[in-house]
N, C-alpha and C positions, 0 to 999 in steps of 0.2 A: 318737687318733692325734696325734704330734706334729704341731704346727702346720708346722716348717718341711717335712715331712716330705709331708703334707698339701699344701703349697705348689707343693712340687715334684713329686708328682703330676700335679695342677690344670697346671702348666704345662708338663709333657712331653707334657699331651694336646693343650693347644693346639701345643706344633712339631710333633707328629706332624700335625696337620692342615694344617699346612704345611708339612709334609715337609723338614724343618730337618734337614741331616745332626750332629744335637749334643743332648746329656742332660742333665737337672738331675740333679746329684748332693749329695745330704747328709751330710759327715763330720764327724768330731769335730774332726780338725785343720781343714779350709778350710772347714766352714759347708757354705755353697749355693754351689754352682757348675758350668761347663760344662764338660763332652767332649766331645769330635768323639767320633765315631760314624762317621766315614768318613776316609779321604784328601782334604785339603781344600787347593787350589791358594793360589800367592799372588792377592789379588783374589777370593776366591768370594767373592761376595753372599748374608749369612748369613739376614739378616732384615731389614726395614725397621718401623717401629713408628711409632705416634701417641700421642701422655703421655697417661695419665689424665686432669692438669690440666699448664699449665702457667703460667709468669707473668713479668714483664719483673721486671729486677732495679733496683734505686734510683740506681744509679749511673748504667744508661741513660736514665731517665727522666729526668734531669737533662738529659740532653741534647737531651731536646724535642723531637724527630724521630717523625712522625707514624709510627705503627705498628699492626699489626692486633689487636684482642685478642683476638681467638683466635688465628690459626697465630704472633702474633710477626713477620708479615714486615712491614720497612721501606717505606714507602713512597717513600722518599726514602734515599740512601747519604751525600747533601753535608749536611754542615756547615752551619750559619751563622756569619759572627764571632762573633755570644758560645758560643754552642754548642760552637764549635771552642778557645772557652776553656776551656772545662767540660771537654773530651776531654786538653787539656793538663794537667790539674789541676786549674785556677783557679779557685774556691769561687764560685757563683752561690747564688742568691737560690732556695728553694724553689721550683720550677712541677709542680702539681698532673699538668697536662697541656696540650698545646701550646694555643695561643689559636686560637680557632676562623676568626682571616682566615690568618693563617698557616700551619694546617691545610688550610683550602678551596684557599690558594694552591697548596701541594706536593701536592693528592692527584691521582694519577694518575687516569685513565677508569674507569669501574666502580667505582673505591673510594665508599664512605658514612662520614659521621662523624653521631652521636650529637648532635642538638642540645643535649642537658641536660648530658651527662661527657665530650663532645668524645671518646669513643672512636672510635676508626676500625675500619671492616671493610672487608678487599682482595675481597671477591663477596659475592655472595647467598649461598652456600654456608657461609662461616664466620659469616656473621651468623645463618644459620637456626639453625645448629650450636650457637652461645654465645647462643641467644635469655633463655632462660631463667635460664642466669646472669648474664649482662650484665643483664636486668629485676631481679636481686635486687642486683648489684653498682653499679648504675649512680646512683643518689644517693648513695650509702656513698663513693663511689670518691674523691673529692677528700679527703674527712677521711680515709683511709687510707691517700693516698699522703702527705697532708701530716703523720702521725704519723710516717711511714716517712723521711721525709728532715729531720724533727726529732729521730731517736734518734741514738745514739751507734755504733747495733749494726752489727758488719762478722762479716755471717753468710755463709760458702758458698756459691757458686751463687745470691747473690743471695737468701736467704731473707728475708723481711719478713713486716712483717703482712698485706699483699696477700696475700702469698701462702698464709698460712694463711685467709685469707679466703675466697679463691678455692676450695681445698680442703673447706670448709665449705659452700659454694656448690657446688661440684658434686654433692654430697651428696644435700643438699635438691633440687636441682632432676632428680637421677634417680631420688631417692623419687617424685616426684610425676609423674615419664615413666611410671614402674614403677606407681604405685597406678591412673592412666591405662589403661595397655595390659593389666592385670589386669581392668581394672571392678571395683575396690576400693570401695566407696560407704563415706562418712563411717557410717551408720548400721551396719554391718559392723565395720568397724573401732575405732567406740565399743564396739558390743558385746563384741567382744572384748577392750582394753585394760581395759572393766568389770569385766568377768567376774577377769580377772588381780589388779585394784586391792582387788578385795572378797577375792579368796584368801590375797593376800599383804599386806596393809597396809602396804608402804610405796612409794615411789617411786623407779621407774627410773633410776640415776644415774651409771654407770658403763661405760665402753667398756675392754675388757681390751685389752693390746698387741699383740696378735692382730688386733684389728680387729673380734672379734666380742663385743656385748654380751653383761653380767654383769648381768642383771637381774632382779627380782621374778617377770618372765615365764618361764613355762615354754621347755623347745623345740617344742612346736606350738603355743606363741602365735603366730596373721597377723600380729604387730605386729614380732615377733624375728623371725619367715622372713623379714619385710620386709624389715626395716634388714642383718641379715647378709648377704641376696641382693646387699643395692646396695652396701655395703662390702666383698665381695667381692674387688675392682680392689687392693684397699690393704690387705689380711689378705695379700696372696701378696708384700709387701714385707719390704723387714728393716724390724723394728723394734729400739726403745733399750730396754733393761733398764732398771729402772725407778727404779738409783738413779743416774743421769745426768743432769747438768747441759749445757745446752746452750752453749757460749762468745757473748755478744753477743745473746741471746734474753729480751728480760722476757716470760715467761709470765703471769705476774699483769697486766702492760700490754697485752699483746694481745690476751690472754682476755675483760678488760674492754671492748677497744673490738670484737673481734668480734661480743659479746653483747650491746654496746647496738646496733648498727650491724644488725645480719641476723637477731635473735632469731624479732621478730615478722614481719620479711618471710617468714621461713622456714614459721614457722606458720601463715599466711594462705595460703602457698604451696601448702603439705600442702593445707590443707583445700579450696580451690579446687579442685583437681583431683581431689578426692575428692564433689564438687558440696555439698560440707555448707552448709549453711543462716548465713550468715555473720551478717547480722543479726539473726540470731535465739540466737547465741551469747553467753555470758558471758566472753569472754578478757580475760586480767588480763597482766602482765607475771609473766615466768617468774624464779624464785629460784632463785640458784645458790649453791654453797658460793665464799667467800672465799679460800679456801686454793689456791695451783697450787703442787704439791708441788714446784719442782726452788727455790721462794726462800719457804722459810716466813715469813720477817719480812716480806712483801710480799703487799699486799692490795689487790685493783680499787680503783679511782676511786669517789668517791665517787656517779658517776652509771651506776654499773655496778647491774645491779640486786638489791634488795638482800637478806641472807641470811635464809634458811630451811629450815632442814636438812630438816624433818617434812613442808615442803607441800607437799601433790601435787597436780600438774599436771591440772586437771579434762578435760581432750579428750586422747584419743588421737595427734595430732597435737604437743600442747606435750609429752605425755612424748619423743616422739618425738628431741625436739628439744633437749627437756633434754635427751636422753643423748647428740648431735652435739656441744652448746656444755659437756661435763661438762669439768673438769678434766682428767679422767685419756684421754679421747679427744681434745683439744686437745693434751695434751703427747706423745699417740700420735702425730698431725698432724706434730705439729715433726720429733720423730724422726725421721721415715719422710721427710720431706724431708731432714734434714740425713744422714741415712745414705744415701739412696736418689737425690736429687736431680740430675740431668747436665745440665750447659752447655750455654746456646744461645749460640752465638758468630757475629759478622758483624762485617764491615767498614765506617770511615765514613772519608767522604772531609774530608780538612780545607781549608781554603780558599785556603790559600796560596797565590799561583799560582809560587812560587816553588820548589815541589818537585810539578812534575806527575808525577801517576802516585803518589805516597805514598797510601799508607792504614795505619787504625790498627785493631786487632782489637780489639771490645770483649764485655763480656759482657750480651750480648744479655737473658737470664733465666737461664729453667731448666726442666724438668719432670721430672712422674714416671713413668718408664717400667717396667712390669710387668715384659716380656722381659729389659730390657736390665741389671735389679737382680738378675739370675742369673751377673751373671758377675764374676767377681773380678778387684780391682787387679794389675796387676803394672805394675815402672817398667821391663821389656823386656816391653806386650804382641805378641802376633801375633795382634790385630784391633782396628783404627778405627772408629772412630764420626764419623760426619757427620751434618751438616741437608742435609735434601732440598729444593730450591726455596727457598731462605734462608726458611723457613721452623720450626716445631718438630719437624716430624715429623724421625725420626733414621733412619738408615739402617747397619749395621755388616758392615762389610768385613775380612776377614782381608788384613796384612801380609807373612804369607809362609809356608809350605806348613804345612801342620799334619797332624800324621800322627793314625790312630784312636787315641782312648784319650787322647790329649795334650788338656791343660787349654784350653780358651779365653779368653782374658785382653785385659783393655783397661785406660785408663789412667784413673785418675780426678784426677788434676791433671794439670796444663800440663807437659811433658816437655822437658829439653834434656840434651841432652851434658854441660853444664858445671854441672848442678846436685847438688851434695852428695850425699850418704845422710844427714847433719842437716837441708839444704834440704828435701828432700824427706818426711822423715819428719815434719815440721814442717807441711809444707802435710798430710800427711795425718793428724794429730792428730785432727780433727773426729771422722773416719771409724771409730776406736777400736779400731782393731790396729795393729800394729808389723810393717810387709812385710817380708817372709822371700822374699822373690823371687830369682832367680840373679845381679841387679844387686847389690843390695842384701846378702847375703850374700857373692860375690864383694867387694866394697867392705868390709863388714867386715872380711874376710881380712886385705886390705891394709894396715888402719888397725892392726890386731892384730899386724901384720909391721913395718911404721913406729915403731910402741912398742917395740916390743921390740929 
């Protein structure tokens, strides 16, 4: 079955389950995308949704303002004076993440901060939630914000290496919910990854743009139901064809520091929750190919680890992992963020006391939402998108009545009256279509009538 085809199945079952008046549809002209299925007022409440993952973007982080890492909410909206420089433009100095008296200062009642990565959590709730990635993210975290605000790159929504990080880390840590709530035992698991390693002779290496692995194993290998079960969430996204470049993204730099940074947490992860016998194991550091296909003249760091095409991974767990940290599933990762990715936006207060009442919109992060990557740009949509509780969770509301059969459409850049059809198709380059929308063809009209 066609994957996208496939997709939008998989996700007509979940709105029917919540009785969504709207359909995924797959054509050849518009892809994936929604219909009403009913008469829909201005204001219906279509669906509200929670990201797969989500992540703060490098620009906020500059700005030092204590926040939650999981939902994103601020704990604080003010400013500090240099803060409030950094929100004007004014280039500071890298900060990882706020300093921990000036954290303790601004957090509200109930909030907790991280004594080791100074993360903050707004309840017990979001800290239960992100337990297990924050445990794999939470030493890595300073050396990948501090990559992230050393690069050059002005990626979309905020994408960085956090945040393919993060994505790599949710991963691992729902494999290891999943091999948990299954009663998966290590000695299961070897056997089966065995059994596969002696059939096929070589090693697991590859995740297709799909999302579901391309490997040695069979489809009733437990090791393949595994990984395609928890990859799941990010198979039903668009992804990039595979000879695309991404604008402002070193693949071979983030691949490298994802892989020295989460390799072996990842693996220790697995195996933990699978009760295997840790010191009784032989684990070695995992070899990856050198190559991330979208910059061939560009090769990891020298303390990336290093290559070996032929060697394979002795535990069920490191193949595992090899095929999370492969090339070709790392620059899936990116894609699916830079195609699929939507803004988290908030407000901060600047200090002046000279314009009370001012605030400035900033971009907050970003996540990836399952639902919400079913529905097509247009630059006149009829349905918004909001955060719910200045938080990540999104919420999308139609702007004005929408009759059955009529497309569902939302905005994926910033919208004004006064902005071009080159403005605009300009911010949506990323995206890798050219909108054919009623604005946008209307404005061509015009410009065709103007020439002439």
């Amino acid at each position: 079955m066609d994957p996208a085809v496939k997709a939008a199945n998989e996700l007509n079952a979940i709105f029917g389950r919540l009785e969504v008046p709207c359909e995924v549809c797959v054509t050849s002209e518009a892809g994936k995308h929604m219909m009403a299925t009913a008469d829909l007022d201005r204001g219906f409440a279509l669906v509200e949704e929670l990201p797969i993952v989500s992540w703060p973007s490098v620009s906020f982080l500059n700005l030092r303002l204590p926040f939650c890492f999981h939902c994103l909410r601020l704990a604080t909206h003010q400013l500090s004076p240099a803060d409030d420089a950094a929100a004007d433009g004014v280039s500071l100095s890298p900060s990882p993440s706020p300093s921990s008296a000036s954290t303790a200062a601004l957090l509200p009642e109930k909030w907790s901060r991280c004594a080791q990565c100074a993360s903050c959590f707004c309840s017990v709730d979001c800290q239960q939630a992100s337990a297990r990635t924050h445990r794999l993210l939470c030493s890595p975290l300073p050396q990948l914000r501090s990559d992230a605000n050393g690069s050059s790159a002005t990626v979309a929504s905020g994408i960085s290496v956090e945040a393919l990080a993060r994505c790599v880390a949710w991963i691992a840590q729902r494999l290891s919910v999943v091999i948990e709530q299954q009663k998966l035992t290590h000695a299961v698991l070897q056997a089966d990854y065995t059994a596969q390693r002696s059939s096929s002779h070589s090693s697991p290496n590859v995740a297709s743009a799909e999302g579901s692995v391309q490997t040695a194993w069979s489809a009733d290998s437990l090791n393949y139901q595994l990984f395609t079960q928890v990859v799941a969430p990010f198979s039903r996204l668009i992804s990039p064809p595979d000879s695309v470049q991404f604008d402002g993204v070193s693949l071979p730099a983030w691949g490298s520091a994802v892989r020295l940074l989460l390799a072996e947490k990842c693996v220790k992860l697995l195996l933990v929750a699978s009760g295997a016998p840790l010191a009784k194991l032989q684990l070695s550091p995992l070899r990856f190919e050198t190559e991330m296909h979208d910059d061939p003249s560009s090769c990891c760091s020298s303390s990336a680890p290093s290559v070996s095409p032929s060697a394979s991974p002795l535990y069920w767990a490191e193949a595992l992992v090899h095929v999370l940290l492969s090339a070709d599933t790392l620059r899936t990762l990116v894609g699916q963020m830079v195609l699929n990715a939507h803004g988290v936006n908030d407000y901060v207060l600047p200090v002046s006391a000279a314009a009370p009442g001012k605030f400035e919109w900033v971009l907050k992060g970003a996540g990836l939402y399952t639902l919400l990557s079913s529905f097509n740009h247009s630059c006149e949509p009829n349905a918004a998108v909001s955060n719910v509780d200045d938080t990540h969770e999104i919420a999308l509301t139609t702007t004005r009545p929408v009759k059955t059969g009529e497309e569902i459409t939302i905005t994926y850049i910033p919208l004004t009256a006064s902005a071009t059809l080159a403005e605009r198709r300009q911010l949506l380059k990323s995206y890798l279509f050219t909108c054919r929308c009623s604005r946008c063809v209307r404005e061509e009209k015009a410009c065709a009538v103007d020439v002439v």
